[in-house]
N, C-alpha and C positions, 0 to 999 in steps of 0.2 A: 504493500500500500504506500509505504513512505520510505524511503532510505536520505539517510543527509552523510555524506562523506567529510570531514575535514573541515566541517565548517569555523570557521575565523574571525571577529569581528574584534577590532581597537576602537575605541574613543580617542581621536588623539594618540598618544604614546601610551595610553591604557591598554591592555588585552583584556580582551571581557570575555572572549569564547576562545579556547586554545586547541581548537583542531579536532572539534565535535564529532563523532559519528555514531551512527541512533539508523536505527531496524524499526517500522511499528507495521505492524499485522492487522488485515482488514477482521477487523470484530474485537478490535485489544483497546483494554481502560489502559492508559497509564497515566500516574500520574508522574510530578517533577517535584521535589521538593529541595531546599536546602535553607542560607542563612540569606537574609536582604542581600544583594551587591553580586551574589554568585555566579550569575548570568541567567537566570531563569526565564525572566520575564523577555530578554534580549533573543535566544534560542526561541523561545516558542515566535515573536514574533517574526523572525526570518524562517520557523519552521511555515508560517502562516502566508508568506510573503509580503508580509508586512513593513519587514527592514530588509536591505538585500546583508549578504556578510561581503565583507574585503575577498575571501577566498573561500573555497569548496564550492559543492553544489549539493541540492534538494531538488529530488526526485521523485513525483508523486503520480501514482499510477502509470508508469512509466514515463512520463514527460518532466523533461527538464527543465522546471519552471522559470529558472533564472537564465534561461537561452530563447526566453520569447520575448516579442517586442512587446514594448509597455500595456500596447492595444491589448495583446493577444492574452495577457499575463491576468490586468485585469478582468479579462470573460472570464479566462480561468477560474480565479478567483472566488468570482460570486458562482461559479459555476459551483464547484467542486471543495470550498472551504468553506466552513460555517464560525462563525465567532461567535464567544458568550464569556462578557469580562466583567470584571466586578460592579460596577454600575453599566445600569443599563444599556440607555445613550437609545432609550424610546423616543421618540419623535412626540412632543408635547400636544402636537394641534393634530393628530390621526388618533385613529381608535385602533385599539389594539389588534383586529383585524387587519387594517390598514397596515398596520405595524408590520405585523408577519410575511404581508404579500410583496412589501416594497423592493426585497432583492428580485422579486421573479418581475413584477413589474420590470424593474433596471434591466432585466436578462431579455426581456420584450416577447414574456411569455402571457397568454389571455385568460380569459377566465377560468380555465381551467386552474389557476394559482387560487385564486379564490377559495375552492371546493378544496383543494387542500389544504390551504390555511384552515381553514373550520375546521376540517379534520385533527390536524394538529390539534388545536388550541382544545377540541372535547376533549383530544387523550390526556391530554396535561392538564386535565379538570376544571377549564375555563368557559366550558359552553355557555355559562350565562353571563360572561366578558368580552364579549364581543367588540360591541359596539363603545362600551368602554373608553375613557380615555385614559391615558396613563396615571393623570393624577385622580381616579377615582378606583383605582389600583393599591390592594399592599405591596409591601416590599416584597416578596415572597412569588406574588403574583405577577407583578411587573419582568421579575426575572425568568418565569417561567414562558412568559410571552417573547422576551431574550432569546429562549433557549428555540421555540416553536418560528420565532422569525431565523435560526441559525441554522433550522434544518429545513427551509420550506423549499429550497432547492436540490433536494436531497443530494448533499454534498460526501466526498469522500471519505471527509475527514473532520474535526471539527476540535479546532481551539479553546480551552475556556482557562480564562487568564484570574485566576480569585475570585472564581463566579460565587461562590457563596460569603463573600471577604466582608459582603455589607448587611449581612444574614442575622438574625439571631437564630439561635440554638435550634430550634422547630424546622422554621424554614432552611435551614442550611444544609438538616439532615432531611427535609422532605426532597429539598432536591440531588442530595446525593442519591438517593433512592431512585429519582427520575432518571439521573444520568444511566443507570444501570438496567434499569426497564428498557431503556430507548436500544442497549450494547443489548441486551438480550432478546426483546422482541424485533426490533429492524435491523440488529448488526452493524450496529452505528460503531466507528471507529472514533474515539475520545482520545484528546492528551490536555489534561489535566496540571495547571502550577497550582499548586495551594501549600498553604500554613494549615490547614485543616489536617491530625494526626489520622483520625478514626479512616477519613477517605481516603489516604493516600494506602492508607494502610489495606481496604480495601479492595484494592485494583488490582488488575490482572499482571502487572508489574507495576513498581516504584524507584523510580530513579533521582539519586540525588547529585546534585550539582554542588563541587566545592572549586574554590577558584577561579571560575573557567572550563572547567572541565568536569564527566560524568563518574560519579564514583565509583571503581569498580568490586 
């Protein structure tokens, strides 16, 4: 599903990622853990192609994301990646509907995004949120409508960067719980950074990150 070879990234004369390489398997939770500064947050988002690195490559369902032109890199993207990060980042003035449909929208897919939006949003226990706006949403809820807009393109693969980080204690294990539903009824493929113990612990592997580099 994903291989990243040697990946690289400096700030500056900083080294923040020293020559990464990471295997993840279609239908595999994993999560990333270590100390603030380790390079966590930096890897997943070039695993995401969010940052590019200095050096290496990420290769995802066999295509070399970082040897496509910009154009092609972001269809990719909203094609085949799904994001879900610690706050939201819902669109204030759409209902939560709305919400979920807007990558397929961007993708210049038709109604048919619609009927899966709904879809979504029942499984994830929001049928009567629809129409919703964000702020008449909980915390809890808001981020599950996160989660239901990260997969409405059913993507390969799907980043979540401290999705529970703004959580209390309920909601943070109700949606650990969802993460795991989605890996086991659709074979959603998860990679997981979090400071949460219980989840990381959870997952079908846990990798931790010290210096730059994956522990082995």
């Amino acid at each position: 599903m994903l291989q990243a070879h040697q990946i690289v990234r400096k700030y500056g004369t900083l080294p923040v990622l020293k020559g990464i390489d990471l295997e993840i398997t279609q239908g595999e939770l994993v999560t990333i853990v270590g100390a603030s500064g380790a390079g966590k947050s930096t890897l997943l988002h070039i695993l995401g192609t969010l940052d590019n690195p200095d050096s290496g490559k990420v290769i995802i369902k066999g295509t070399d994301v970082f040897g496509l032109k910009e154009k092609d890199l972001a269809a990719f993207r909203n094609e085949e990646i799904g994001f879900v990060f610690q706050f939201h980042h819902l669109l204030p003035e759409f209902t939560a509907l709305e919400n979920v449909c807007m990558p397929g929208f961007i993708g210049g897919k038709g109604a048919a995004i619609t009927k899966r939006a709904q879809e979504l949003l029942e499984m994830l226990g929001l049928k009567e949120r629809l129409s919703h706006l964000p702020s008449q949403l909980s915390g809890g809820e808001q981020q599950r409508v996160a989660v239901a807009r990260a997969l409405i393109n059913n993507p390969a693969i799907v980043f979540a960067d401290e999705p529970s980080g703004n959580l209390d204690s309920r909601n943070a294990e109700d949606l650990h719980q969802l993460f795991f539903k989605l890996r086991n009824e659709l074979g959603q493929t998860f990679v997981i950074v979090t400071h949460n113990e219980h989840l990381a612990n959870l997952a079908d592997r846990k990798l931790e990150m010290v210096d730059g580099g994956l522990k082995v």
